[in-house]
C-alpha positions in Angstrom: 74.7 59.5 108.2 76.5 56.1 106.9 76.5 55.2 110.9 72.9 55.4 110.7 72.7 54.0 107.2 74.8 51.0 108.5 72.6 50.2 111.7 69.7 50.8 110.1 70.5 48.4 106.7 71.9 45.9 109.5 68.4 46.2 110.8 67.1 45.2 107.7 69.2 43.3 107.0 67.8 40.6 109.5 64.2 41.2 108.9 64.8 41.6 105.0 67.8 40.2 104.1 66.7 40.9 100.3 66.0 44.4 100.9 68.9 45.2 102.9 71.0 45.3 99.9 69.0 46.5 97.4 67.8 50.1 99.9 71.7 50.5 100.7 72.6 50.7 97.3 69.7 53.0 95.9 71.2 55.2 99.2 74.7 54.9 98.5 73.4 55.7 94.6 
């Protein structure tokens, strides 16, 4: 799951760098 979680906020993280962050700590939360 945190493989995923990384790809997937890396993912975000170029379309929404602002959101990136903010999801993957609510997840890690």
């Amino acid at each position: 799951r945190r493989d995923v979680y990384g790809a997937w906020e890396q993912y975000l993280g170029l379309e929404h760098s602002d959101t990136a962050p903010k999801r993957a700590y609510t997840i890690n939360q």
